[in-house]
C-alpha positions as a Markdown table, in Angstrom:
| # | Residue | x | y | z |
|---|---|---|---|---|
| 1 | Unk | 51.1 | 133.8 | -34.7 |
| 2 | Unk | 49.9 | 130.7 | -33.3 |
| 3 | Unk | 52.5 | 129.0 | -35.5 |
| 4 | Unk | 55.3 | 130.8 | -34.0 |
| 5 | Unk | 54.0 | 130.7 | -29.9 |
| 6 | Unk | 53.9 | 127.1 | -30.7 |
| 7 | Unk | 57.4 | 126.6 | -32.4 |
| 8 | Unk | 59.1 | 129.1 | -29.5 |
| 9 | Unk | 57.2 | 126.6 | -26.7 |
| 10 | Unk | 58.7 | 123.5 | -28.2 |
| 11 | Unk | 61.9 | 124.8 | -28.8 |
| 12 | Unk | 61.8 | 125.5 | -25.0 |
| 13 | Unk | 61.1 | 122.2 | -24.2 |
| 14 | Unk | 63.5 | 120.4 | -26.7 |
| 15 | Unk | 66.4 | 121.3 | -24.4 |
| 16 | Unk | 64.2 | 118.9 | -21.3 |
| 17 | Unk | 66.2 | 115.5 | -20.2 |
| 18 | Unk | 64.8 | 112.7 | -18.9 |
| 19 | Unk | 60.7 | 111.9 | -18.1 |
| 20 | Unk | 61.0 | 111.9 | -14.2 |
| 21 | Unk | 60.1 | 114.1 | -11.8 |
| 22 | Unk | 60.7 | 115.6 | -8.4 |
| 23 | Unk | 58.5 | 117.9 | -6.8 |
| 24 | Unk | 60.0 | 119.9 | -3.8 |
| 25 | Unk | 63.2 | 118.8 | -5.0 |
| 26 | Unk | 66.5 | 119.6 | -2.6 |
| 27 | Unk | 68.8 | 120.3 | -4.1 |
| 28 | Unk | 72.3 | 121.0 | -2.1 |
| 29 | Unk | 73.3 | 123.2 | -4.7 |
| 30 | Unk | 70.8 | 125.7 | -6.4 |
| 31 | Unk | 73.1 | 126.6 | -9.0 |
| 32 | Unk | 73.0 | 124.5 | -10.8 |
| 33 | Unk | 68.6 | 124.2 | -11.3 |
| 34 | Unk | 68.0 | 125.7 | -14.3 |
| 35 | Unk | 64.5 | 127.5 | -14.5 |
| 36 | Unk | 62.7 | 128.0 | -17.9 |
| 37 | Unk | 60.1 | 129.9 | -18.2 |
| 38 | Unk | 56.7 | 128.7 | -19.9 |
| 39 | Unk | 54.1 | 131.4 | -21.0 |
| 40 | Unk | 50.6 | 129.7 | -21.7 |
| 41 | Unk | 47.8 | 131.9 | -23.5 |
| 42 | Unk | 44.6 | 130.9 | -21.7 |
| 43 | Unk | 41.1 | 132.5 | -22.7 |
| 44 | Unk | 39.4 | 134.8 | -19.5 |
| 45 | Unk | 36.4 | 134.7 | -18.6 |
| 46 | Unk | 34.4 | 137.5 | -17.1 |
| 47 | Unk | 31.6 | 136.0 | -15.2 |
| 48 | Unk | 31.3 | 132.5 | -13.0 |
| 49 | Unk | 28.2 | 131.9 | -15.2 |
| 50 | Unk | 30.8 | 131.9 | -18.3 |
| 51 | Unk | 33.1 | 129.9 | -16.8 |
| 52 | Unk | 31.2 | 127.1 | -16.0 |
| 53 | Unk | 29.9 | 127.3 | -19.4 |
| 54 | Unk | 32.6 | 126.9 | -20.6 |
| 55 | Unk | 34.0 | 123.4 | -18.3 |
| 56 | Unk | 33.3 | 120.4 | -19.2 |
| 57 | Unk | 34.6 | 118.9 | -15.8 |
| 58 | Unk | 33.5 | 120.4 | -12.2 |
| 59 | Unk | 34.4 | 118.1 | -9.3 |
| 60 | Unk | 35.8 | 118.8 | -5.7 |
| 61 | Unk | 39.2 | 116.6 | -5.8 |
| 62 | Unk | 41.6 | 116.3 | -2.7 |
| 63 | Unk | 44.7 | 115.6 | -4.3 |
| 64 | Unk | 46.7 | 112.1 | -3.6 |
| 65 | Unk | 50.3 | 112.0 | -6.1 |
| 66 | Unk | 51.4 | 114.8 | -7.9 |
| 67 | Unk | 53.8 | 113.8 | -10.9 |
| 68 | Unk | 55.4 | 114.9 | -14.2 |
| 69 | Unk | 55.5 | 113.6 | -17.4 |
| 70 | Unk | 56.6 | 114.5 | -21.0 |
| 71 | Unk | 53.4 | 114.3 | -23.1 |
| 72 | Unk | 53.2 | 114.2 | -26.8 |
| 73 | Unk | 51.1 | 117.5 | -28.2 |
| 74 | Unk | 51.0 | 116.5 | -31.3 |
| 75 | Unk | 47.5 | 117.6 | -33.0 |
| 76 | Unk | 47.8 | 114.6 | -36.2 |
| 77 | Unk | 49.4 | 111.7 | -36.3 |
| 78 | Unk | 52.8 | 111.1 | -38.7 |
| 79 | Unk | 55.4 | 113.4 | -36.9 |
| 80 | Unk | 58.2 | 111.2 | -35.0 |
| 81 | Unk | 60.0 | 114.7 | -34.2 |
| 82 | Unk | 61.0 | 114.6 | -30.1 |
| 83 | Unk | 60.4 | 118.3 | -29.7 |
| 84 | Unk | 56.3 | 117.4 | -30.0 |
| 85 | Unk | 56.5 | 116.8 | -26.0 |
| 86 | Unk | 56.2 | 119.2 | -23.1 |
| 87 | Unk | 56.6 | 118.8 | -20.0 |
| 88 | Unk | 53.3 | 118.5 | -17.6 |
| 89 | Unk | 52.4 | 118.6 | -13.6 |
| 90 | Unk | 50.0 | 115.9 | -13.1 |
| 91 | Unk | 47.8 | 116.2 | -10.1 |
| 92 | Unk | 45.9 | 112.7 | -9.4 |
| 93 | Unk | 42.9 | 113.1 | -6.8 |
| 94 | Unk | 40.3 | 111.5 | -5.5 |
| 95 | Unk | 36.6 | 113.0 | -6.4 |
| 96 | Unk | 34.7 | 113.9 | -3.6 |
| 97 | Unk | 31.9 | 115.5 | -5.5 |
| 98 | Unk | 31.3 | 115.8 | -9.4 |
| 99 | Unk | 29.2 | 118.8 | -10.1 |
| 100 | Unk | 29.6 | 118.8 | -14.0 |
| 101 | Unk | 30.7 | 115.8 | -16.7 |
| 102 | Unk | 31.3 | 111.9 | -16.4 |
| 103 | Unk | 34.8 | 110.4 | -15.2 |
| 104 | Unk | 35.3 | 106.7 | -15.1 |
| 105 | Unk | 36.1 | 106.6 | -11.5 |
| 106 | Unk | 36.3 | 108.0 | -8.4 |
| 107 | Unk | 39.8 | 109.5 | -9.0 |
| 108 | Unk | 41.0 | 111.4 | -12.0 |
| 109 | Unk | 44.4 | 113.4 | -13.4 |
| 110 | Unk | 44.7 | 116.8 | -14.8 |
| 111 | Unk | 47.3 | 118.3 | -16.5 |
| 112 | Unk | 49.1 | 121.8 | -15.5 |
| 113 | Unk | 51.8 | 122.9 | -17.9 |
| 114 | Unk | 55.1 | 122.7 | -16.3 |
| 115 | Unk | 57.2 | 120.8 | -14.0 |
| 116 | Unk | 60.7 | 119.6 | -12.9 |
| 117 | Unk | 62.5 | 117.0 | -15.0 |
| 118 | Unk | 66.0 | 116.5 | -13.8 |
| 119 | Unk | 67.7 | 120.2 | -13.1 |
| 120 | Unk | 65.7 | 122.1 | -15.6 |
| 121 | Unk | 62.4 | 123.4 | -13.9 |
| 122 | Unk | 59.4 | 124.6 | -16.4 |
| 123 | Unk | 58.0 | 127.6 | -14.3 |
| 124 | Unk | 54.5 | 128.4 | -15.5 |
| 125 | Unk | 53.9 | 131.8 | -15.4 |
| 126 | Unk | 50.6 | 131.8 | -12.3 |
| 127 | Unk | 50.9 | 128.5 | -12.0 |
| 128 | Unk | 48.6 | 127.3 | -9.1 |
| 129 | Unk | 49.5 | 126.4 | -5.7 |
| 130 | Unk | 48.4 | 122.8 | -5.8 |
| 131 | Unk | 49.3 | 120.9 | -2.4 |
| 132 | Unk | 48.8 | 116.9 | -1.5 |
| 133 | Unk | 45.8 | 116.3 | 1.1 |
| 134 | Unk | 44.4 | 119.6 | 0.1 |
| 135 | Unk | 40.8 | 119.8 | -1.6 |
| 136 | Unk | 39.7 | 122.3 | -4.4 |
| 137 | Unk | 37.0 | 123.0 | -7.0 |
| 138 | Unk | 38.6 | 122.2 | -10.2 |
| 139 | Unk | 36.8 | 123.6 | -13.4 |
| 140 | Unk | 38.4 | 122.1 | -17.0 |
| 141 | Unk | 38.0 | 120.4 | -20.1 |
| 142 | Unk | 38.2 | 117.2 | -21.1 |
| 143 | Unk | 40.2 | 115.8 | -24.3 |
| 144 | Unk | 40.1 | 112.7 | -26.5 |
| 145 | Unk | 43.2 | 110.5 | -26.0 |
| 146 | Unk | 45.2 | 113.3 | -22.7 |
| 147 | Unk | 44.7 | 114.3 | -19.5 |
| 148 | Unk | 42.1 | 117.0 | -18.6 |
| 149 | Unk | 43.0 | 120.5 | -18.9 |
| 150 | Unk | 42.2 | 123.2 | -16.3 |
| 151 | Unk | 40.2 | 126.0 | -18.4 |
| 152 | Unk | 42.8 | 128.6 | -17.1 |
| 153 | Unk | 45.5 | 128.6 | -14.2 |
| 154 | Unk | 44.0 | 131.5 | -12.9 |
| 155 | Unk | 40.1 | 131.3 | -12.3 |
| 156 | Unk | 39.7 | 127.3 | -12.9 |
| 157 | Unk | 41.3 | 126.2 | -9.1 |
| 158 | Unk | 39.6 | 127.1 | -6.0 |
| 159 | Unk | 40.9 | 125.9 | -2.2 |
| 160 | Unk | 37.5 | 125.1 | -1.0 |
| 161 | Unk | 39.4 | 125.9 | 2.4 |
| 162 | Unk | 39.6 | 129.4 | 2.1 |
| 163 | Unk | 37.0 | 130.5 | -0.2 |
| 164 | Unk | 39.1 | 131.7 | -2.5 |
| 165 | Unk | 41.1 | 130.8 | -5.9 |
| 166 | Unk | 45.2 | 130.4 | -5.3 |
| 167 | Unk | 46.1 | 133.9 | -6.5 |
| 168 | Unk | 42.6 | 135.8 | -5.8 |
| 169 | Unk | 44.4 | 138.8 | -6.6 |
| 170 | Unk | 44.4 | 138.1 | -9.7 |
| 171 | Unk | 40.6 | 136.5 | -10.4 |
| 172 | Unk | 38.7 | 139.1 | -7.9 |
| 173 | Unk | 36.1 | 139.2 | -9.6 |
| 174 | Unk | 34.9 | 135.3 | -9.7 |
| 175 | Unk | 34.6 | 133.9 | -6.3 |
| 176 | Unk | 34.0 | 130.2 | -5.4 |
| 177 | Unk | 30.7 | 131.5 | -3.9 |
| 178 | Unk | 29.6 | 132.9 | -7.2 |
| 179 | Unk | 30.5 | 129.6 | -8.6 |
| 180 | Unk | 28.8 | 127.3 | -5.9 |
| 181 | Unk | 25.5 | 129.6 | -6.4 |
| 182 | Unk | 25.3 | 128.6 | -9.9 |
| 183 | Unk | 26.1 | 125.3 | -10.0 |
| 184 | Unk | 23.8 | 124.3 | -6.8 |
| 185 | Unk | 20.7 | 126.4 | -8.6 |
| 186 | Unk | 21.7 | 124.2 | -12.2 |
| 187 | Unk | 21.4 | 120.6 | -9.8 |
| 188 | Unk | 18.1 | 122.1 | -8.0 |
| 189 | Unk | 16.5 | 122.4 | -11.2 |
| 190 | Unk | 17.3 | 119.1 | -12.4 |
């Protein structure tokens, strides 16, 4: 099954032109965007306590560029094949706290699945509202030679603005409070 998820995602992406992108773009005639739709399988997790856990990277980032860029998803080396490359929203941001994990600055990237690359748009299905300027509680997981990953588009992005994750109609039930208490009783008893 896995197999086949993976070979339907990269034949969605084989059809992607160029490595630039434009966020917001305007376009004068909407016609002719074309809008694919990406499907991700990300794990759920039930408690705030689980997904912490489960994140190797905590940090309060206000975001400074957001880009997009073909990245290779190759899992071994030895594969030339072009269709090994999907298209990724890349948030860079400055850290203003770093609850969990080690980065090697004061700004990082993290990849979202997605993005606009000349007039094809990769929609992620609940892809988060991710604004420049703004500042959220980012929960993910860090791997060798990428990007970090958030844990899930839905309960991994919090606007520390409103309290709430982008789409809390969808994560009810894991609060940034709930997330705040637990990580602020983990640094007290350090």
């Amino acid at each position: 099954m896995k197999k086949i998820t993976r070979f339907i995602i990269i034949l969605i992406f084989a059809a992607a032109i160029g490595t630039n992108c434009t966020l917001n773009q305007i376009n004068s005639n909407p016609k002719e965007t074309i809008v694919e739709a990406i499907h991700v399988y990300y794990p759920h997790y039930d408690t705030a306590e689980d997904l912490i856990n489960h994140a190797d990277l905590i940090f309060y980032g206000t975001v400074k560029n957001i880009s997009c860029e073909m990245l290779d998803i190759r899992t071994t080396k030895g594969s030339d094949n072009e269709t090994d490359k999907m298209p990724y929203t890349l948030y860079t941001m400055h850290i203003e706290k770093l609850f969990q994990g080690n980065t090697d600055g004061e700004e990082i990237t993290i990849k979202v699945p997605g993005g606009i690359f000349g007039n094809v748009e990769y929609r992620l299905e609940d892809k988060p509202d991710i604004s420049t300027g703004s500042t959220y509680l980012f929960l993910a997981q860090s791997y060798e030679n990428t990007y970090p990953s958030l844990l899930n588009v839905t309960q991994s992005v919090y606007d520390i603005n409103t309290l709430q994750t982008y789409n809390n109609t969808i994560t009810q039930e894991i609060s940034l409070t709930d997330i705040l208490a637990i990580l602020n009783e983990k640094n007290a008893s350090l």
